[in-house]
DOTORTOR-812439 format. One record per residue (C-alpha): residue in three letters; chain; x, y, z. Coordinates in nm, 4 decimals, padded with zeros to 6 digits. Layout:
N
site residu ala | chaine A | east X | north Y | up Z
...
// end
This chain:
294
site residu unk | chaine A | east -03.8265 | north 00.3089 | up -04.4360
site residu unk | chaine A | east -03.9792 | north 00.6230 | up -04.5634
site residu unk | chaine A | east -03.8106 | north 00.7724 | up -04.9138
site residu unk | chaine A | east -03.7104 | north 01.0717 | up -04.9827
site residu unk | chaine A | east -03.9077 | north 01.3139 | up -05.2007
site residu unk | chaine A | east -03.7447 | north 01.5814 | up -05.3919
site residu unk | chaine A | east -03.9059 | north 01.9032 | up -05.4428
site residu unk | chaine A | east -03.7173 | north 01.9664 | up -05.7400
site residu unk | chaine A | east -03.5659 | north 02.2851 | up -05.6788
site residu unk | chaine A | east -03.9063 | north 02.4272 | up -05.4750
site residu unk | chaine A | east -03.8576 | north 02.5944 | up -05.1720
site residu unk | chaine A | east -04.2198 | north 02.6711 | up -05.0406
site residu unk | chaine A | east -04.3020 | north 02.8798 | up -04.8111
site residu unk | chaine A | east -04.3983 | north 02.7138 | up -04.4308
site residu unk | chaine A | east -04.7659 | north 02.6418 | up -04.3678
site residu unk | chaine A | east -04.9249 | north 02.7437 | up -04.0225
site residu unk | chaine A | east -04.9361 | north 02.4341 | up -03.8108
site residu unk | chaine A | east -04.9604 | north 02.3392 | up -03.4605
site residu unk | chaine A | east -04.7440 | north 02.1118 | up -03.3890
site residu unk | chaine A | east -04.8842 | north 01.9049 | up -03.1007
site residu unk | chaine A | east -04.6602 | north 01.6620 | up -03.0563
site residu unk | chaine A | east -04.3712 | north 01.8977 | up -03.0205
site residu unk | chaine A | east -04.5593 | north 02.1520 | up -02.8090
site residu unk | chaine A | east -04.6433 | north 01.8769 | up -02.5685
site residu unk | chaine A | east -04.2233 | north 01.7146 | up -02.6154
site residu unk | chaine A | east -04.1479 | north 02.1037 | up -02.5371
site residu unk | chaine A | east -04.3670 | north 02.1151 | up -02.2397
site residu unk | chaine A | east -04.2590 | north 01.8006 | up -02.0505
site residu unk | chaine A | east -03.8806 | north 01.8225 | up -02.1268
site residu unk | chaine A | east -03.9107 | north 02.2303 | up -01.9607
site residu unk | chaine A | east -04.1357 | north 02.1382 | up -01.7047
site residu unk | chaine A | east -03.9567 | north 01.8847 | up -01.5850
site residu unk | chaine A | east -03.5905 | north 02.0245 | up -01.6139
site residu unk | chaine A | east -03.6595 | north 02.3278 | up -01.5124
site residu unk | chaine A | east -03.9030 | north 02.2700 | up -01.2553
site residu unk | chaine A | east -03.7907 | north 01.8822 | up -01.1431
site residu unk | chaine A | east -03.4709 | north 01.9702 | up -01.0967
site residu unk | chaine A | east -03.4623 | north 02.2316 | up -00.8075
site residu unk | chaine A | east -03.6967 | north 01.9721 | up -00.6303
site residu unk | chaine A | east -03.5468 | north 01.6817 | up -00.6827
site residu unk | chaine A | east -03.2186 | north 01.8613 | up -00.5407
site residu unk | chaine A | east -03.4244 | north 01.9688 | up -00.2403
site residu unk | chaine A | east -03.5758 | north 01.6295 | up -00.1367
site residu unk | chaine A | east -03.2618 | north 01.3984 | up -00.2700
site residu unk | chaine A | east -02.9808 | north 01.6017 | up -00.3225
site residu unk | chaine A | east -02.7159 | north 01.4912 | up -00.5922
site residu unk | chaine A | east -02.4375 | north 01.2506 | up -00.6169
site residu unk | chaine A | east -02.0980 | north 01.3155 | up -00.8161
site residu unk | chaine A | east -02.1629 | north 01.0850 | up -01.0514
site residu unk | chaine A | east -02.5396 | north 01.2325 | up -01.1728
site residu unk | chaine A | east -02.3272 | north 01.5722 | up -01.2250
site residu unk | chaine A | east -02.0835 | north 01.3741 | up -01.4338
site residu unk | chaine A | east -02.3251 | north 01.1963 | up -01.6471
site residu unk | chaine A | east -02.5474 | north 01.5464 | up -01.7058
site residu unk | chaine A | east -02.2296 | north 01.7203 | up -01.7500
site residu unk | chaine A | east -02.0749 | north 01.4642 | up -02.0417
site residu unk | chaine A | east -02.4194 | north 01.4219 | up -02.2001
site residu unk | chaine A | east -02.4635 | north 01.8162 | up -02.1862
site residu unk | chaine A | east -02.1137 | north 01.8927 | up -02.3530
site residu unk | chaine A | east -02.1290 | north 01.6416 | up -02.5959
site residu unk | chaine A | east -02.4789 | north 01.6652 | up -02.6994
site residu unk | chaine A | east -02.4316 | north 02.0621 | up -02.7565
site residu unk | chaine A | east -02.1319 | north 02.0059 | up -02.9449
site residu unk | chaine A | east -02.2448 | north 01.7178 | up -03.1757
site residu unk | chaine A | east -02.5073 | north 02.0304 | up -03.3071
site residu unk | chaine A | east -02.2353 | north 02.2602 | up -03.3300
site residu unk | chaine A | east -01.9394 | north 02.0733 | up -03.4428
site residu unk | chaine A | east -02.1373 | north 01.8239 | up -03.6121
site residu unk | chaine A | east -02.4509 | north 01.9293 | up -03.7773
site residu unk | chaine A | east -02.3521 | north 02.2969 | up -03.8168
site residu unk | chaine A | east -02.0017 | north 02.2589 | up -03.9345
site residu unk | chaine A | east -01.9110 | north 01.9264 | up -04.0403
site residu unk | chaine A | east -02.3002 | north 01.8161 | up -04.2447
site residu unk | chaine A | east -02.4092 | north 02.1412 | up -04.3266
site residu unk | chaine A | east -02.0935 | north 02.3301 | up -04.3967
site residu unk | chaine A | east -01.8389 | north 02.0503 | up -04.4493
site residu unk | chaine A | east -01.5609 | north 02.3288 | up -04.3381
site residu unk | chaine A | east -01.3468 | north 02.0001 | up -04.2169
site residu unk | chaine A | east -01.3066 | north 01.6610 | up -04.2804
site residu unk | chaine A | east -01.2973 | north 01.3610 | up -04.0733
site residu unk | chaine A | east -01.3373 | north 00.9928 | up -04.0049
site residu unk | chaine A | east -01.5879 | north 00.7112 | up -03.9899
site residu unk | chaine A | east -01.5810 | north 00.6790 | up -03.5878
site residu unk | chaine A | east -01.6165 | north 01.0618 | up -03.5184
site residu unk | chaine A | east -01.8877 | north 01.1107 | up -03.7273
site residu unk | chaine A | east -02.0657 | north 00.8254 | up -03.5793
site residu unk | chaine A | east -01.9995 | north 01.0225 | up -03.2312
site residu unk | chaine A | east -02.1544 | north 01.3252 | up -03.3929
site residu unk | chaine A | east -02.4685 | north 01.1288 | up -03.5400
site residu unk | chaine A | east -02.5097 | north 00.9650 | up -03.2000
site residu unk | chaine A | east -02.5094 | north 01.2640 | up -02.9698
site residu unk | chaine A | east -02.6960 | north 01.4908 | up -03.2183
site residu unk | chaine A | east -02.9479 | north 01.2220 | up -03.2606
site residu unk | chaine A | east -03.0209 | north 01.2690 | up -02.8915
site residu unk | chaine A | east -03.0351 | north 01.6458 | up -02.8778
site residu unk | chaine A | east -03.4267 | north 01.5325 | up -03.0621
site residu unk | chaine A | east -03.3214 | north 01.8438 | up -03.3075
site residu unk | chaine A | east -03.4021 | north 01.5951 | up -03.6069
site residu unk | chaine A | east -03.1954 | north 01.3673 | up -03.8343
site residu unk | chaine A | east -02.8607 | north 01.4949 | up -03.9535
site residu unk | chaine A | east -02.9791 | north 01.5169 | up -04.3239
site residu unk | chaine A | east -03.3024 | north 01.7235 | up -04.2135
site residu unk | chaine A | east -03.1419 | north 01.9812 | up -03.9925
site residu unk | chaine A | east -02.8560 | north 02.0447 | up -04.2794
site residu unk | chaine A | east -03.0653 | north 02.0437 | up -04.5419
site residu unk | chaine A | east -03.2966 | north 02.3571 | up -04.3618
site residu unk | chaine A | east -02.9691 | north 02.5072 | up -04.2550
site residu unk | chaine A | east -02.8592 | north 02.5660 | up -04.5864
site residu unk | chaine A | east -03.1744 | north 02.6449 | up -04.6987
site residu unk | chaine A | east -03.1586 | north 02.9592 | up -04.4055
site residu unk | chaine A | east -02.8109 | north 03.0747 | up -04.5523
site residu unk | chaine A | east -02.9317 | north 03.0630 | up -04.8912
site residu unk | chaine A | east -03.2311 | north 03.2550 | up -04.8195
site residu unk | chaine A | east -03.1610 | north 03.4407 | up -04.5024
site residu unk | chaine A | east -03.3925 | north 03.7092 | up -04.3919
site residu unk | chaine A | east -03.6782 | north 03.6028 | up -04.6507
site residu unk | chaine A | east -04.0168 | north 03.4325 | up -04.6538
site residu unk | chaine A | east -03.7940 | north 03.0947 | up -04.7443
site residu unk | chaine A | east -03.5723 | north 03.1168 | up -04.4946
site residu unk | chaine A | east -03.7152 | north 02.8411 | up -04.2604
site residu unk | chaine A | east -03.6651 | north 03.0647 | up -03.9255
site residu unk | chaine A | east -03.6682 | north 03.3874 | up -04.0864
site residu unk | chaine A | east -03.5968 | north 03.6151 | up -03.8397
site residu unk | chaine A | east -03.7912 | north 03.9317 | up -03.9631
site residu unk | chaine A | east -04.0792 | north 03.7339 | up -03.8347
site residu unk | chaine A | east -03.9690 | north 03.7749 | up -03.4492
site residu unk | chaine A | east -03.7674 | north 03.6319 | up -03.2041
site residu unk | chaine A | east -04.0059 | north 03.3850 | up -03.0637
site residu unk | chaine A | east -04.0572 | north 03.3069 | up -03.4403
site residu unk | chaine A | east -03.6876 | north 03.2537 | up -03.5114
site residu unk | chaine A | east -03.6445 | north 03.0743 | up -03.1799
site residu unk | chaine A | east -03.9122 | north 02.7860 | up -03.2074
site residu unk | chaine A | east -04.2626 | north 02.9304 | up -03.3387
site residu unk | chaine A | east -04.1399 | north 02.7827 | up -03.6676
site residu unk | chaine A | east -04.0411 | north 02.4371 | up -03.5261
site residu unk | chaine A | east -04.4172 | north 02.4179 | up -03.3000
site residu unk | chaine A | east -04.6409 | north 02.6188 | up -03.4981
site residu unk | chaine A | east -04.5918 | north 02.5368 | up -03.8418
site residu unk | chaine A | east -04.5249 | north 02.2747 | up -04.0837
site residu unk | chaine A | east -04.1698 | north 02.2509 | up -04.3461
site residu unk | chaine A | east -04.1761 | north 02.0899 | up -04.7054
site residu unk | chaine A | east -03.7884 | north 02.0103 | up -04.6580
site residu unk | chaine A | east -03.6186 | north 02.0171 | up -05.0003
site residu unk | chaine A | east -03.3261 | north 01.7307 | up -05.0064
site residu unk | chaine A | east -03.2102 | north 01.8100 | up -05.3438
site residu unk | chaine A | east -02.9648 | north 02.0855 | up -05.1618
site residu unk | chaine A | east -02.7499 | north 01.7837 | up -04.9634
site residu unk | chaine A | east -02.6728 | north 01.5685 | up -05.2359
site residu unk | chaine A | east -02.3211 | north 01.5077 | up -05.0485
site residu unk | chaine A | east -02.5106 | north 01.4028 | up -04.7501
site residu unk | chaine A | east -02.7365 | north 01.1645 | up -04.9396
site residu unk | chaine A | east -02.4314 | north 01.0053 | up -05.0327
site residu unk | chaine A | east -02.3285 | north 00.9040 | up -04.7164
site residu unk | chaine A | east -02.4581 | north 00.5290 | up -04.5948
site residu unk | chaine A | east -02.4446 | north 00.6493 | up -04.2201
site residu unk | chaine A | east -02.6009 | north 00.9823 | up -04.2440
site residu unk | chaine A | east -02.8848 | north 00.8294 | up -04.4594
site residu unk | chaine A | east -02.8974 | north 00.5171 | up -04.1968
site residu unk | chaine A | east -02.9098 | north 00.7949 | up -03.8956
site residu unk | chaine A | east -03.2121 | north 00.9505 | up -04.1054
site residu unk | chaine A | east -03.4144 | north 00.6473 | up -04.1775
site residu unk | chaine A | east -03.3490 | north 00.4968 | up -03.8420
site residu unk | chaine A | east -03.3985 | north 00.8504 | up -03.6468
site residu unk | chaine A | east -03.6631 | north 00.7528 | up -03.4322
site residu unk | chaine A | east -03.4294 | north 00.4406 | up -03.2561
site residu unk | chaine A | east -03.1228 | north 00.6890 | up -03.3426
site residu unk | chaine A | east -03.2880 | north 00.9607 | up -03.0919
site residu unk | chaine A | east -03.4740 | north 00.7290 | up -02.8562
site residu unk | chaine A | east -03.1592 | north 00.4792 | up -02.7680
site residu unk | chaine A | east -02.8634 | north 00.7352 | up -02.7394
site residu unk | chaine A | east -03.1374 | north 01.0594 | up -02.5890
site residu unk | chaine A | east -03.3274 | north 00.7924 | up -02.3577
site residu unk | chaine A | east -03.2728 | north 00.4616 | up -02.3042
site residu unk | chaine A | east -02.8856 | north 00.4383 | up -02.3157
site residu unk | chaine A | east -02.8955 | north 00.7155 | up -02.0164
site residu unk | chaine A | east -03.1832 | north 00.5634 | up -01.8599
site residu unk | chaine A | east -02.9717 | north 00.2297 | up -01.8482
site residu unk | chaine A | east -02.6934 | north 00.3725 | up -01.6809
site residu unk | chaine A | east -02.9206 | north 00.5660 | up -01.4389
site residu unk | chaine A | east -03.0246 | north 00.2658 | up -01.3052
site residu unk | chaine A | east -02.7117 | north 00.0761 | up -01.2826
site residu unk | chaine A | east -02.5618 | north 00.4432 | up -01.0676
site residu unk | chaine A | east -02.9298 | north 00.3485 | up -00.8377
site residu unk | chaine A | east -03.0614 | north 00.6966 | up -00.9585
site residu unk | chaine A | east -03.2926 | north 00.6602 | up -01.2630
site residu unk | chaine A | east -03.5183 | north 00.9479 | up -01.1526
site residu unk | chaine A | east -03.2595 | north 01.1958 | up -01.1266
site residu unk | chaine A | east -03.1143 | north 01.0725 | up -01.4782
site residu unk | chaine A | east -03.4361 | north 01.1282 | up -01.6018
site residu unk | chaine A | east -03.5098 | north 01.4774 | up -01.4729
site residu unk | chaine A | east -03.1395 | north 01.5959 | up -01.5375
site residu unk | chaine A | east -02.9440 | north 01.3929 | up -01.8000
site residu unk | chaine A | east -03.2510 | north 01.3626 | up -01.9878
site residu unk | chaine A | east -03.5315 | north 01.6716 | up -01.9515
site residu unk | chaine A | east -03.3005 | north 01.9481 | up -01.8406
site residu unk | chaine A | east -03.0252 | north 01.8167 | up -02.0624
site residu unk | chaine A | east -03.2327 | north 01.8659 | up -02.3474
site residu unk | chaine A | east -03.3950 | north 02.1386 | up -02.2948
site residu unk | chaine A | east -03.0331 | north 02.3434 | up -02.2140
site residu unk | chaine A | east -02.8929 | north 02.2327 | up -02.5401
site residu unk | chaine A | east -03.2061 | north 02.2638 | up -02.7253
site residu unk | chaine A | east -03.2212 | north 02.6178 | up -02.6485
site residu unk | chaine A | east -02.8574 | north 02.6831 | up -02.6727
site residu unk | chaine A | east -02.9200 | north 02.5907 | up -03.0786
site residu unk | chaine A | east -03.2174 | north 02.8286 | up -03.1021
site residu unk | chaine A | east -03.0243 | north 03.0446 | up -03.0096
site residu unk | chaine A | east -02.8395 | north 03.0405 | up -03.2940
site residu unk | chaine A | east -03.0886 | north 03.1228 | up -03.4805
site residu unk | chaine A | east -03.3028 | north 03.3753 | up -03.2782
site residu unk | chaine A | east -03.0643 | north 03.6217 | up -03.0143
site residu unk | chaine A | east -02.7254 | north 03.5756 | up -03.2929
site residu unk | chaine A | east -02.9902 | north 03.7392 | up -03.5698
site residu unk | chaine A | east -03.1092 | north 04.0471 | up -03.3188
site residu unk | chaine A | east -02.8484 | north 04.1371 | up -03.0868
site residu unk | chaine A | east -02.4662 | north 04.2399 | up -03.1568
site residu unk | chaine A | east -02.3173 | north 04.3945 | up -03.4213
site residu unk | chaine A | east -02.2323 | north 04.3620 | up -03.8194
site residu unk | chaine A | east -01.8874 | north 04.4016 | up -03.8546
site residu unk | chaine A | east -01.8492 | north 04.1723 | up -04.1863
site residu unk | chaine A | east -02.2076 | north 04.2043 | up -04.3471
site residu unk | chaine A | east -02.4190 | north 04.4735 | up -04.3186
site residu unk | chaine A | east -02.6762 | north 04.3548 | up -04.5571
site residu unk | chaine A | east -02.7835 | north 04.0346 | up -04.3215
site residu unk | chaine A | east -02.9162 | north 04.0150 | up -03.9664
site residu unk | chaine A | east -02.6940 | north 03.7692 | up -03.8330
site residu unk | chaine A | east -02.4647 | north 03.9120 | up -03.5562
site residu unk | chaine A | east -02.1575 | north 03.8774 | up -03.3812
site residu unk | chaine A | east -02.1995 | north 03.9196 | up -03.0041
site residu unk | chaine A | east -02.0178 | north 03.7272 | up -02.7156
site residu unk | chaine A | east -02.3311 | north 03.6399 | up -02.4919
site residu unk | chaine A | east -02.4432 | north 03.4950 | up -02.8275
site residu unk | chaine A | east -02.1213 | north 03.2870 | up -02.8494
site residu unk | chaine A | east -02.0878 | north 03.1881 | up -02.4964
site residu unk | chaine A | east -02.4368 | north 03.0455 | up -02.5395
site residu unk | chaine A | east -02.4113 | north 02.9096 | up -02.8175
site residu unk | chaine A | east -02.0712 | north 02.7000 | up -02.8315
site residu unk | chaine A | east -01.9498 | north 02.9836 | up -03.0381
site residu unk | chaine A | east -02.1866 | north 03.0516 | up -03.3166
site residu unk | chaine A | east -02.2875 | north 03.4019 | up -03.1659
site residu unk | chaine A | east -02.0315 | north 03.5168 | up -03.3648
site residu unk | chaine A | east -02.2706 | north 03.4568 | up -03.6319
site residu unk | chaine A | east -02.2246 | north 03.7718 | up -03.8909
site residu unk | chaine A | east -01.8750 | north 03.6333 | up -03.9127
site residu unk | chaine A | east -02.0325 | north 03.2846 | up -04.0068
site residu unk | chaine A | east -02.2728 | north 03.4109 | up -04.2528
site residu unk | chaine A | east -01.9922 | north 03.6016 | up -04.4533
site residu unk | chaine A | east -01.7582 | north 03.3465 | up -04.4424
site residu unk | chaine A | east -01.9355 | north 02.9737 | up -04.3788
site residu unk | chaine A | east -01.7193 | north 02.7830 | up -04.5471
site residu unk | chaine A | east -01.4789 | north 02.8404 | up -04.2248
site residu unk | chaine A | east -01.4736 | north 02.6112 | up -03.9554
site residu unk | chaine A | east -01.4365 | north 02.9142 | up -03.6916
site residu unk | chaine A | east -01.6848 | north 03.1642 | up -03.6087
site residu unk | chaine A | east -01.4742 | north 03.3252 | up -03.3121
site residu unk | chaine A | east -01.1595 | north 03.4377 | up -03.5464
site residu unk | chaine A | east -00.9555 | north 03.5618 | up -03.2859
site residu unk | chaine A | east -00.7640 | north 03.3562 | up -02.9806
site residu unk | chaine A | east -00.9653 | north 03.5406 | up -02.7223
site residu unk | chaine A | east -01.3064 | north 03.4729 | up -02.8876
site residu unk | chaine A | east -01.5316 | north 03.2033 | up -02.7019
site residu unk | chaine A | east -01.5552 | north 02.9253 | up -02.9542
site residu unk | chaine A | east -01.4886 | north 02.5712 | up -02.8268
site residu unk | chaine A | east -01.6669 | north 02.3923 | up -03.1124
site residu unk | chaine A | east -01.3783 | north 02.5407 | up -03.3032
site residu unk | chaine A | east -01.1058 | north 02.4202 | up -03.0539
site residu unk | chaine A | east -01.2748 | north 02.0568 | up -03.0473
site residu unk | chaine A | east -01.2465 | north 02.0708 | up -03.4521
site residu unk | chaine A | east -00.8476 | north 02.2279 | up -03.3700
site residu unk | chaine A | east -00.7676 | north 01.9549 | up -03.1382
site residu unk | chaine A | east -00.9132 | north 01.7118 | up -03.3228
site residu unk | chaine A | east -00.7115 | north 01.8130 | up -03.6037
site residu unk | chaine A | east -00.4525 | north 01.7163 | up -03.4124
site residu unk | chaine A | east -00.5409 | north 01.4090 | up -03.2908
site residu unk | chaine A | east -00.6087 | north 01.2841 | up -03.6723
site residu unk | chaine A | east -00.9796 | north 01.3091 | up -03.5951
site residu unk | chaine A | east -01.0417 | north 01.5787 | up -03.8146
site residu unk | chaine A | east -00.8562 | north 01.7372 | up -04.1771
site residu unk | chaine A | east -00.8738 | north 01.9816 | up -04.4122
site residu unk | chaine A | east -00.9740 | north 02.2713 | up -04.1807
site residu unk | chaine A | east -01.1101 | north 02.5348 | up -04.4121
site residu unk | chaine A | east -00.9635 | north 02.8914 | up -04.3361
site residu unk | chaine A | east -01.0611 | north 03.2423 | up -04.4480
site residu unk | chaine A | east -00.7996 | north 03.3935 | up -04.6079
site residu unk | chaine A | east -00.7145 | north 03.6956 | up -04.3688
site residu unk | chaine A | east -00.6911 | north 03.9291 | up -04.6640
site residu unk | chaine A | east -01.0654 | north 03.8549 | up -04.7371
site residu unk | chaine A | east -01.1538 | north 03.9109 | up -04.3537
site residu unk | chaine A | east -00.9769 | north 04.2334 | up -04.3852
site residu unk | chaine A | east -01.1719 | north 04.3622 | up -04.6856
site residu unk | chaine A | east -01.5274 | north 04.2411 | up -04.5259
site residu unk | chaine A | east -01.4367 | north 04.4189 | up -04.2791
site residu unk | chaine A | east -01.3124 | north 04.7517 | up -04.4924
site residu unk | chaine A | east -01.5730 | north 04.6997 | up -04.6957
site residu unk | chaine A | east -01.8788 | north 04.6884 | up -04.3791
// end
């Protein structure tokens, strides 16, 4: 079980790296979703029940990033209980995006140094940059010391030290299984697994390359970060992301009842169901002079 170092209070700047494990992940998981699927559709065609598994693997594997890691770990804009989180460990764990603790921990780091040479995808350095250059192509000294909340929790840290069985038995093998109990583990593979991942993992790049470029800054002109509703629709949405970096203590992005934003109707209904407490609201007076003030 590896420990974890603190940096104490050092943010340094990312070191050019190729990443060849992760270029090679990236190429397989695209190559084969992307490309596998139209042919395996051709020569097999598709039953209901590979649609259903991609689809509830797709939905809740985006939304453990979104609902989970981005506003529950690295935002804490809402409370809930032991057996949801444990959901939103699982799933995230098989998005392959990195341990709960890791991906919070750089998160914060971005909104506390947005649009600098410490911001981990900074996004002055491009969109392919911003995207996933900084994920294949270079190498992160991750400081901990800024998720001392997180380090706190037994089953965050667990999902950390454990990610590698975390990612592999809820991404792989626990689809795999069922694949070949439904008598189609090749099209589980290409679909549930490959394309699956490869949707959601650019869904959550996203985030952090087209909601920093494209849109506008109603809330925040002094910040990149955006609010457009391509972004949001595909992003779960977090395209309304200049929103979000004015106000990310909130566990909305789209404000209004219009605005595409299921992660924030999950965390609504949720609330409702006694999954999920203490939703944290903006104050509409302070949306009002953000907005005034823009």
């Amino acid at each position: 079980m590896a420990k974890i170092k603190s940096t104490r209070g050092l943010y340094p700047i990312p070191e050019h790296q190729i990443r060849w494990v992760g270029i090679i992940f990236f190429i397989i998981i695209h190559g084969v979703g992307l490309i596998g699927t139209p042919l395996y559709i051709w020569h097999y065609g598709v039953t209901k029940a590979e649609w259903f598994l991609l689809s509830v693997y797709f939905v809740c594997t985006s939304l453990a990033i979104t609902v989970g890691y981005h506003r529950l770990f690295s935002h804490v804009t809402y409370k809930t209980n032991t057996l949801f989180r444990f959901l939103l460990l699982f799933f995230g764990a098989a998005t392959f995006e990195q341990s709960a603790l890791k991906w919070s921990s750089q998160h914060r780091q971005h909104h506390q140094f947005t649009d600098t040479p410490q911001d981990p995808y900074d996004i002055s350095k491009g969109f392919w940059y911003a995207h996933v250059g900084w994920i294949l192509f270079y190498k992160h000294r991750v400081n901990y010391d800024n998720v001392p909340d997180l380090k706190s929790s037994k089953l965050v840290m667990h999902q950390h030290h454990w990610y590698s069985i975390w990612s592999v038995g809820a991404g792989m093998i626990i689809p795999m299984a069922i694949g070949f109990w439904m008598g189609h583990p090749l099209g589980v593979y290409i679909m549930t697994i490959c394309l699956r991942m490869a949707l959601v993992a650019n869904s959550a790049f996203f985030i952090n390359s087209y909601a920093h470029m494209v849109g506008s800054r109603p809330y925040d002109k002094t910040i990149s970060a955006r609010d457009h509703w391509l972004g949001a629709f595909l992003t779960n949405g977090e395209g309304y992301h200049n929103f979000h970096h004015k106000f990310p203590n909130d566990y909305r992005n789209g404000i209004r009842w219009y605005q595409w934003d299921p992660s924030k109707w999950v965390i609504f209904i949720g609330s409702k169901l006694n999954l999920a407490h203490d939703l944290k609201r903006t104050p509409n007076s302070m949306i009002l002079a953000a907005r005034t003030a823009a």
